[in-house]
N, C-alpha and C positions, 0 to 999 in steps of 0.2 A: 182330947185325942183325935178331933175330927181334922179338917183340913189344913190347919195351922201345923198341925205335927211335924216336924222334924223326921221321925223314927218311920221309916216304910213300911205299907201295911203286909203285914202277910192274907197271904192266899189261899179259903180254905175251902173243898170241893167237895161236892154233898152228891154224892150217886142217886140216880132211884131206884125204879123198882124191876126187878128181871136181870139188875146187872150186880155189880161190886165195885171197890176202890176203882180196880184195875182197869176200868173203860175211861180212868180218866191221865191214863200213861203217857200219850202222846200231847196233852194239853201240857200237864206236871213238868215233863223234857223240854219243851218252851219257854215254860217260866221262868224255870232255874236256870237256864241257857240267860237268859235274859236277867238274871242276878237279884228272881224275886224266893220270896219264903214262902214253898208249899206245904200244906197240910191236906190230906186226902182221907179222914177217918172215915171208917164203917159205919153205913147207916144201918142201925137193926130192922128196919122197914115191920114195925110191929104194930105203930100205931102213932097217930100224929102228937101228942101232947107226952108221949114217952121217948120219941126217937126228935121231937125238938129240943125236951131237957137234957136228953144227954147231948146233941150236937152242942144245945145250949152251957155247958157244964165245960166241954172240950175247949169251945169260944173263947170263956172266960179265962181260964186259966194261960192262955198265952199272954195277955197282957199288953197288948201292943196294937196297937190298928189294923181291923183285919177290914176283908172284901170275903164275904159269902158270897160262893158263887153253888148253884142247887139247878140241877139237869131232872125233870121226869120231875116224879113227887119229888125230888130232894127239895124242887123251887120251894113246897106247902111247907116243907122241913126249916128251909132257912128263913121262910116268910114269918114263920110262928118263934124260932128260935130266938131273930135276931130282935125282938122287942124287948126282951128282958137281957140284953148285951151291949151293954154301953159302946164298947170298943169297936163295931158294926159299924164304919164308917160309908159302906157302900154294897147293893145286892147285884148281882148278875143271875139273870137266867137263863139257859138256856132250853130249848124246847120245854119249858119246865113251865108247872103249877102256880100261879099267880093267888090264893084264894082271897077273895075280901073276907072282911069279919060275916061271923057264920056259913059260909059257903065250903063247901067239898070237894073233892077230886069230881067224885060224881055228879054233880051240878056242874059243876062246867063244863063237862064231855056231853051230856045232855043236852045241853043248849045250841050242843051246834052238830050239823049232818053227823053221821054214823062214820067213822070211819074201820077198815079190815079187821081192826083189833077186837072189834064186837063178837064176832066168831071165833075167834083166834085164841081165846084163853078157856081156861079149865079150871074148877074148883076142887081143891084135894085136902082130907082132913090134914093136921099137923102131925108129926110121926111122934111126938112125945111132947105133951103138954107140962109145961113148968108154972107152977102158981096157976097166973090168972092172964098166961101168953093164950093171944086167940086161937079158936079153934080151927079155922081153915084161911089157909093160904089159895093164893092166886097165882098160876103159871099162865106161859104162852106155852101153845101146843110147839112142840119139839121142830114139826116138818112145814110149821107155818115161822117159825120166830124167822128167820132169813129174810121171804120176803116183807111180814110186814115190821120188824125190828132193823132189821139192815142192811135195806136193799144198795144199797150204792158201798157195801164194802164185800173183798174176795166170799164168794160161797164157805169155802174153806175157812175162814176167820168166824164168819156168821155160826155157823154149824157148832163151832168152837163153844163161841158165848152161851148158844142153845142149850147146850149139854153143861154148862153151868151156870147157869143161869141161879138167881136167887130168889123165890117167891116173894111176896109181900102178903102181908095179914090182910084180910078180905075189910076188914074192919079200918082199915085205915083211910080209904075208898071215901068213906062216908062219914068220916071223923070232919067235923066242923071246926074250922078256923076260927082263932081269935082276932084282937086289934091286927090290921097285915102293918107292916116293918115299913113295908116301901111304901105306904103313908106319910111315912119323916124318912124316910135316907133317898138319899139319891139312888136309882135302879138305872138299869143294862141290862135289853131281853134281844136273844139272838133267836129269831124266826127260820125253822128248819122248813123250807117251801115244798120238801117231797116228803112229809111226816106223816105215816100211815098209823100212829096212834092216836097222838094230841096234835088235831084237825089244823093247820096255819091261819086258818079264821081265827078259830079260840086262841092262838097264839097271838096274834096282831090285837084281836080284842083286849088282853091282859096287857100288852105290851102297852097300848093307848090310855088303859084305863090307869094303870100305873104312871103314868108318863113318863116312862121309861126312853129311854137313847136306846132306838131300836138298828139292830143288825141284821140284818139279811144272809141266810147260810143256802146256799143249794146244799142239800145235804137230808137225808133219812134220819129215823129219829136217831139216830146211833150217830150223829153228826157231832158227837164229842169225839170220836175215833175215826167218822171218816173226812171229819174239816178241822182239827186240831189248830190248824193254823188258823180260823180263823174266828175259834172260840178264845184263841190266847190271846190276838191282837184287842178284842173285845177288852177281854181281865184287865190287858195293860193299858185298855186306857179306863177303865173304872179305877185302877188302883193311881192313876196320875201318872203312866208310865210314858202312853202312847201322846201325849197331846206334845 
């Protein structure tokens, strides 16, 4: 099912953390505009080895050539997911988590200068605990998500996302990665240069160390909504669209 396929791959978009599907609306309108197969399911953002089986689980059942593409954690989501999914013919990242084997979210934020987001989150228990779902989630403060989640889109859209914003499990932070994906598939990392979360050092760093076909975005970390155009030109040519 890799490059010899015949059958085009579809396109499947992995959100992170603070947002949902819907941040990936204006990428999705590109695609299909462009005659490719999107898929945009929910990340449960609970924890890495549970929110990569089920991305992993979604993967499979299409059956057809896909391109994981993973923004924010979702990169750590599709980097874990796509090892045990044959049909992963290609990863995209964008501003997103590259982790190698054993490494974290939080190891790689560590490794490079501080950026705003250090300040900018909050720890809040979970409002109803099911089974053995973790105890506290992680927000951005309400009157800081704007500037440092998305400074280069209208105040009024930011404000928007702020107030619905979707936590992530505190735990997932420091969930360690297995074998990474983009060891064996071909990878695609678009570097957002005005990213006040995940620092564009750390980004260039993962991009090189993956040997990734690296893209360059002006864009905040929210640069899935505010460069759509040119996270899609990206997809379409991991998926063999754009060459």
């Amino acid at each position: 099912m890799h490059g010899s396929s015949p059958v085009p791959p579809a396109i499947v978009l992995v959100h992170g953390a603070f947002t949902d599907a819907s941040s990936w609306a204006g990428v999705t309108g590109l695609l299909r505009t462009a005659g490719m197969t999107v898929r945009a399911p929910a990340n449960p953002l609970r924890g890495l080895a549970q929110d990569a089986a089920h991305l992993g689980s979604t993967v499979r059942a299409l059956d057809v050539p896909v391109v994981l593409v993973g923004h924010d954690y979702g990169g750590s989501v599709i980097t874990q997911a796509a090892a045990d999914a044959d049909n992963v013919v290609a990863l995209c990242y964008v501003a997103a988590f590259g982790p190698d084997a054993g490494e974290s979210v939080l190891d790689i934020m560590n490794r490079f200068a501080p950026t705003p987001v250090a300040d900018a989150t909050f720890t809040a228990a979970a409002p109803t605990r099911i089974h053995d779902d973790p105890a506290d989630e992680l927000y951005l403060r309400r009157e800081r998500f704007p500037q440092v989640y998305a400074a280069d889109l209208p105040r009024g859209l930011a404000e928007v996302l702020s107030a619905a914003q979707r936590p992530i499990a505190c735990a997932a932070l420091t969930d360690r990665s297995g074998a990474p994906a983009w060891a064996s598939k071909p990878s695609w990392y678009a570097v957002a240069t005005a990213d006040r979360i995940l620092h564009p050092a750390a980004q260039r760093f993962m991009a090189q160390r993956m040997a990734a076909t690296e893209h360059v975005l002006d864009g905040s970390h929210a640069v899935v909504l505010s460069r759509p155009d040119g996270v899609a030109a990206m997809i379409r040519e991991a998926a063999g669209q754009g060459r």
